[in-house]
C-alpha positions in Angstrom: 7.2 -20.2 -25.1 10.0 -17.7 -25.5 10.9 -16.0 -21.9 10.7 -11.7 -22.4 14.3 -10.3 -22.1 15.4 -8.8 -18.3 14.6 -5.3 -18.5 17.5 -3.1 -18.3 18.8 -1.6 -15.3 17.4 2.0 -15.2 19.7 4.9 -15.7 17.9 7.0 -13.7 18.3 7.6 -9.6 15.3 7.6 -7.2 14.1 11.0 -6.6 12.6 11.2 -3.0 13.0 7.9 -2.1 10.6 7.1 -5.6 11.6 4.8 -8.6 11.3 6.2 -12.2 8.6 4.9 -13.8 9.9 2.5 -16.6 7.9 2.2 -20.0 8.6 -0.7 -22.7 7.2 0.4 -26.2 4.8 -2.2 -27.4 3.9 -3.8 -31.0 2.8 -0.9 -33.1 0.1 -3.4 -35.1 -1.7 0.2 -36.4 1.5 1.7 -37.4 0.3 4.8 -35.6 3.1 5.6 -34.1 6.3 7.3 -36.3 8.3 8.4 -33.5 8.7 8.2 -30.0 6.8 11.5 -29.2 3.8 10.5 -30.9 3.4 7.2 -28.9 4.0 9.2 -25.7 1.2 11.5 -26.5 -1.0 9.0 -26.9 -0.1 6.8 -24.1 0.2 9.7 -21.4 -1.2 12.9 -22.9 -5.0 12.0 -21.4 -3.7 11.9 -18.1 -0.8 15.4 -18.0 -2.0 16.7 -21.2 0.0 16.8 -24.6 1.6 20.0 -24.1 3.5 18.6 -20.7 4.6 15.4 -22.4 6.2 17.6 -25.0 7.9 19.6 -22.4 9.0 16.8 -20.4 10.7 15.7 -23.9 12.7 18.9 -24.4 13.8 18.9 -20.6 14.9 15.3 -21.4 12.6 14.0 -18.7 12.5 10.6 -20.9 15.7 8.6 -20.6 16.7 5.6 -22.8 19.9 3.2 -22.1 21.7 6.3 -24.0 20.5 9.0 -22.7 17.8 11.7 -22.8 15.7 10.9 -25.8 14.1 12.8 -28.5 10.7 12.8 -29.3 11.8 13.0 -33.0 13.7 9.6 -32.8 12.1 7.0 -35.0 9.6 4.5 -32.7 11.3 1.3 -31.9 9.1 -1.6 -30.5 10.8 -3.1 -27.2 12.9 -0.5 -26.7 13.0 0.8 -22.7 12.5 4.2 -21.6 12.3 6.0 -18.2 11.2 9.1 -16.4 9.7 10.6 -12.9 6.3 11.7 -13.0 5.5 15.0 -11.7 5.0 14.5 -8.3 2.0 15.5 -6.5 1.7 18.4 -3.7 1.2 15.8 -0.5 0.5 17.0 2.7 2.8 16.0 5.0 1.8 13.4 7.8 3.1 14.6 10.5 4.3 11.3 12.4 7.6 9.4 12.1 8.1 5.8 11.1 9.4 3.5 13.8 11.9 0.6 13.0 10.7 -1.9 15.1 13.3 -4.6 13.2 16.0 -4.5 11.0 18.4 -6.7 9.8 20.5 -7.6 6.4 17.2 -9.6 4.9 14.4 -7.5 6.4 12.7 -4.4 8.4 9.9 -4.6 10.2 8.3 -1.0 10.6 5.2 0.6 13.1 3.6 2.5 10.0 1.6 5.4 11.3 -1.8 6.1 10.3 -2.6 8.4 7.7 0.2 7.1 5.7 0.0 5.1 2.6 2.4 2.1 2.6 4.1 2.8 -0.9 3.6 5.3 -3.5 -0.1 4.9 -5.3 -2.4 7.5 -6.7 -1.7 11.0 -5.0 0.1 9.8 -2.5 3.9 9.5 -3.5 6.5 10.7 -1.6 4.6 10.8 1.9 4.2 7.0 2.3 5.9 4.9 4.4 8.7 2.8 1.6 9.8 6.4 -0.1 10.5 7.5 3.7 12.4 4.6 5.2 14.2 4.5 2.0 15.6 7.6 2.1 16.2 7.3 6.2 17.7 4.2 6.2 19.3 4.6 2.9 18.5 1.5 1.6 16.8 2.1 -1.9 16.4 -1.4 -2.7 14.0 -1.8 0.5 10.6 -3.3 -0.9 7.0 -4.0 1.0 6.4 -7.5 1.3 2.5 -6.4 1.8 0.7 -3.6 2.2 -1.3 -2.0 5.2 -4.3 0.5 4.9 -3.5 4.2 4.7 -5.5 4.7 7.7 -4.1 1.5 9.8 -1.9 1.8 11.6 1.0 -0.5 12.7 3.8 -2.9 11.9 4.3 -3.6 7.8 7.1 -6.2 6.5 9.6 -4.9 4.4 12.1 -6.7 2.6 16.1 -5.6 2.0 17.2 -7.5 -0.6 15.2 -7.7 -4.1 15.8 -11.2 -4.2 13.9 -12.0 -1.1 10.9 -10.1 -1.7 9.1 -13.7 -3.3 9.3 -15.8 -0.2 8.0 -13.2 2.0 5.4 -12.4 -0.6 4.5 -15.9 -0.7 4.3 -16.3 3.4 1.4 -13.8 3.5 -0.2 -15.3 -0.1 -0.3 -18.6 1.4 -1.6 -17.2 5.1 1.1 -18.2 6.9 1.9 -14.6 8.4 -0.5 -14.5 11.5 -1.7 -11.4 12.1 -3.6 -9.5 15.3 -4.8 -6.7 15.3 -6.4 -3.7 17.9 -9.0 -1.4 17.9 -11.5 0.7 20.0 -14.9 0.7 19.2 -18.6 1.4 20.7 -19.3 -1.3 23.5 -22.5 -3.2 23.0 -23.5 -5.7 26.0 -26.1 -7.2 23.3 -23.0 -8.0 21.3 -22.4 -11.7 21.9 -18.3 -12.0 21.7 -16.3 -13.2 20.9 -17.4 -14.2 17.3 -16.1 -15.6 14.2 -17.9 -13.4 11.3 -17.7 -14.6 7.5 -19.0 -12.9 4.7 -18.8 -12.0 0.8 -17.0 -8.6 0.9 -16.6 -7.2 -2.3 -14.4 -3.8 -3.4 -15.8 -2.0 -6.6 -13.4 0.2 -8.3 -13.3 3.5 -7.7 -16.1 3.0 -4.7 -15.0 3.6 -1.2 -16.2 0.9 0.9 -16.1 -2.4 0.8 -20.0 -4.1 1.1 -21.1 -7.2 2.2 -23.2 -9.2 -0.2 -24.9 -12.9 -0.7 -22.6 -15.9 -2.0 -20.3 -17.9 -0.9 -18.1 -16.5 2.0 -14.2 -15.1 1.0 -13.4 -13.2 4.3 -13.5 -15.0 8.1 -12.4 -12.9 11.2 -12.5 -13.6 14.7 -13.2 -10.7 17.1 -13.4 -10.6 20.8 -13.5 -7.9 23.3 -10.5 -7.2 25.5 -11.5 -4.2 27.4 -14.4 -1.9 28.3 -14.2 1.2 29.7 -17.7 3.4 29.8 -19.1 2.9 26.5 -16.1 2.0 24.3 -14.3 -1.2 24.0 -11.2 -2.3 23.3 -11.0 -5.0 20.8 -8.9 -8.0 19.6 -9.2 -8.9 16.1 -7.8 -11.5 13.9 -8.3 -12.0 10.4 -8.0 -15.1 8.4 -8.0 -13.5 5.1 -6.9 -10.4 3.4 -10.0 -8.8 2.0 -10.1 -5.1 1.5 -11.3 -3.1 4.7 -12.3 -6.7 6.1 -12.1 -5.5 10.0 -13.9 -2.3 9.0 -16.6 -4.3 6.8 -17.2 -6.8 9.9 -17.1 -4.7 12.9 -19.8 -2.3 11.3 -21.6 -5.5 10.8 -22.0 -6.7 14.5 -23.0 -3.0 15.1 -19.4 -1.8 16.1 -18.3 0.4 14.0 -14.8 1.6 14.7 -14.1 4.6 16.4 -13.4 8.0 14.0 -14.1 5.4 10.7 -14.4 7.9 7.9 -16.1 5.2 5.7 -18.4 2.6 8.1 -21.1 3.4 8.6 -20.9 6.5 6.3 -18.7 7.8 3.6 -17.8 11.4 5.3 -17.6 13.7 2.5 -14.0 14.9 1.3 -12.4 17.8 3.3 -9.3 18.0 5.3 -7.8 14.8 7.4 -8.1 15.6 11.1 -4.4 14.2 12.0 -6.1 14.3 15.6 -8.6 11.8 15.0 -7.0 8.9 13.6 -9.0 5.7 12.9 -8.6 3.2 16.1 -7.2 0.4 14.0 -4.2 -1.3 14.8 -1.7 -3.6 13.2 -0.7 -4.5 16.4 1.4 -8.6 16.0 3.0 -10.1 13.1 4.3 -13.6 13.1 5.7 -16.2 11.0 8.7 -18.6 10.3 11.7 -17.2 8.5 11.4 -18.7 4.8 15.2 -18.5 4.9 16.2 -19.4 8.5 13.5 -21.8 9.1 13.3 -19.8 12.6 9.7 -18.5 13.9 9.7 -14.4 14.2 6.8 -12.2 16.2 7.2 -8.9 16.4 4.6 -5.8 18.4 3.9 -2.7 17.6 5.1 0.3 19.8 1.8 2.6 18.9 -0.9 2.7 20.9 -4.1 3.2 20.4 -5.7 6.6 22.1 -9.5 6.1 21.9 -9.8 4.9 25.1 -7.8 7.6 26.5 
């Protein structure tokens, strides 16, 4: 099988700490498209309308390996183009990222909640990689996972693009063990601590995560660690990756976690209260160096206020 070309290197900056998005045009079977404008239209007039493709042509938004390009230029299949969306008006979260670790290969930062780990969706320049990347001035820096929006705690992030696969592989192949913290309602009829496995499944588009028959795909272990009137303090680790796992099993032992704007109910939308964070914690990461071969742990500096 012949091996796609590298893609070029982009000749356009960041902007805000935020890579351009590249495009590579595809076979034109139909023959639909003549020029470069009309593809596009097609491809991103749906989502920003035609008239603000067109515009960001004639500000010569779109750059090729030449330069700002044309929408009249004849369509070339394979060739590479690139541009920066509009960004979004964000809301700015009004906590700082902490550096827990940082060295040449990677930095290991306490993510605060509220923020997204890396740009997705409406959330662009107020996540966690666009901001370290433009403090630390380090543009290359990558997540080697990713942590809920509304977790907070320590994420991995990697230095060197080369790297990125063997710390991507560590937490593919579960070899990253992670603990996490949270408060939550105390229940005495609660037997802990528990191993909970279930089918969790994550429907586009649909906020939570549910639980439903089959065989099992998520395992966590939860015990309690502290109780103080009728909230607990929780340790939780999980042994798989699933999408809102803790969230999904704490509400199912009857625990939901404390200011949870999904479990047991979706809230509807309205303004975040940055005053009532969700009591999740990424609290522990550890592993063995893929490159050094030596075992690292690192803690989180947040703490948890729930239980005051």
């Amino acid at each position: 099988m012949r091996r796609r070309a590298k893609a070029p290197v982009s000749p356009l900056p960041q902007r805000e700490g935020v890579d351009p998005v590249r495009v590579r045009l595809p076979e034109d079977s139909a023959g639909a498209w003549g020029t470069v404008r009309d593809h596009l239209v097609e491809r991103y007039g749906a989502a920003v309308g035609e008239r603000r493709v067109e515009e960001m042509l004639r500000e010569g938004r779109f750059v090729g390996t030449e330069g700002p390009v044309s929408g009249d230029e004849p369509y070339s299949v394979g060739r590479h183009l690139w541009f920066h969306r509009d960004f979004p008006v964000e809301e700015p979260v009004p906590f700082p990222v902490g550096v827990v670790h940082r060295d040449e290969r990677i930095v290991v930062a306490d993510k605060p909640h509220f923020l997204a780990t890396m740009p997705r969706g409406r959330h662009v320049t107020e996540t966690a990689l666009a901001r370290l990347r433009r403090e630390l001035g380090l543009p290359r820096l990558q997540p080697a996972h990713r942590l809920d929006r509304l977790t907070a705690g320590l994420v991995l992030f990697v230095v060197r693009e080369e790297d990125r696969g063997a710390y991507q592989t560590l937490f593919r192949d579960r070899l990253v063990r992670k603990e996490y913290e949270a408060v939550a309602p105390y229940d005495p009829a609660v037997a802990l601590p528990a191993t909970v496995r279930s089918r969790i499944e994550k429907e586009r588009g649909v906020m939570a995560a549910r639980e439903v028959p089959g065989e099992p795909n998520s395992l966590s272990r939860i015990a309690l660690v502290e109780r103080r009137g009728g909230l607990g303090r929780y340790r939780l680790v999980p042994e798989t990756g699933r999408t809102h796992q803790l969230r999904v099993h704490m509400n199912a032992l009857g625990l939901p976690i404390l200011h949870d704007p999904v479990y047991p109910v979706v809230r509807a939308d309205g303004p975040e209260d940055h005053r009532r964070p969700l009591q999740l914690l990424a609290r522990t990461l550890e592993f063995t160096d893929p490159f050094t071969g030596v075992p690292r742990s690192f803690g989180s500096r947040l703490a948890l206020s729930g239980l005051g």
